[in-house]
N, C-alpha and C positions, 0 to 999 in steps of 0.2 A: 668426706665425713661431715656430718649434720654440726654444727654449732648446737652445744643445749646452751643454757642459764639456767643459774641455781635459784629457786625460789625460794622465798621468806615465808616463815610462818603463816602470814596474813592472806598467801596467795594462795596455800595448799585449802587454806580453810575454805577460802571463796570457790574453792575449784571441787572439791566435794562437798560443801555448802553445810559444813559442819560447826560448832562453833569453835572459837579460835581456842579455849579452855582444854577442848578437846583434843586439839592437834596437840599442844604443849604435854598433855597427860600420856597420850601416844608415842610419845618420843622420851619417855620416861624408861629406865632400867628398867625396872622393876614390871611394865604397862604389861598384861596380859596380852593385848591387841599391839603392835608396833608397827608403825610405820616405817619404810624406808628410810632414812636420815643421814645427811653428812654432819658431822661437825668441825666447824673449823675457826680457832680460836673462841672456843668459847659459843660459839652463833651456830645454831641448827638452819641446815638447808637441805634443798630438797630437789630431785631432779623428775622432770616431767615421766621419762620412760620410767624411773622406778616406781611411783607410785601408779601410772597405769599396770605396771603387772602386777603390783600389789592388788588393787583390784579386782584385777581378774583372779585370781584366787581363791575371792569371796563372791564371785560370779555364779549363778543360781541357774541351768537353762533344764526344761524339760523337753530339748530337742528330739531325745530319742522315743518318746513315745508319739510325738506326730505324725502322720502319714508323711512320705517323701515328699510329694510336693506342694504340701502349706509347709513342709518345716523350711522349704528355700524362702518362701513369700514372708513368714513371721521374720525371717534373719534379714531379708531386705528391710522390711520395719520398722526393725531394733535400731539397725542400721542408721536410717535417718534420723531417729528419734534422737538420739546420741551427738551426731553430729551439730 
């Protein structure tokens, strides 16, 4: 089993490069958009696999209208880009 850590507020912002107002607003009841969230005593955290699937949820691809093979070459692209 993988070790996670729970990240802070400060770290989710840095890691989708959003600002920190943001994340806080997002983790709001009422937030139309929510992020994944633990709360624990009071302190919002947050785990790396939950928000990459969150993510991908709002993930955008127009894989299937490419020919077969540029859509393997764009996906190796994406690929590194990301990384």
């Amino acid at each position: 089993m993988t070790e996670q850590f729970l990240w802070k507020t400060p770290d989710v912002a840095q890691y989708l490069g959003i600002p920190l107002s943001s994340v806080y607003k997002m983790t709001g009841r009422k937030s139309r958009i929510r992020l994944p969230h633990i709360r624990i005593a009071g302190k919002v955290r947050f785990r790396k696999d939950d928000i990459d699937r969150w993510l991908e949820q709002f993930a955008v691809t127009n894989h299937s209208m490419l020919p077969e093979s540029s859509a393997g070459k764009d996906q190796e692209a994406c690929g590194r880009s990301l990384q």
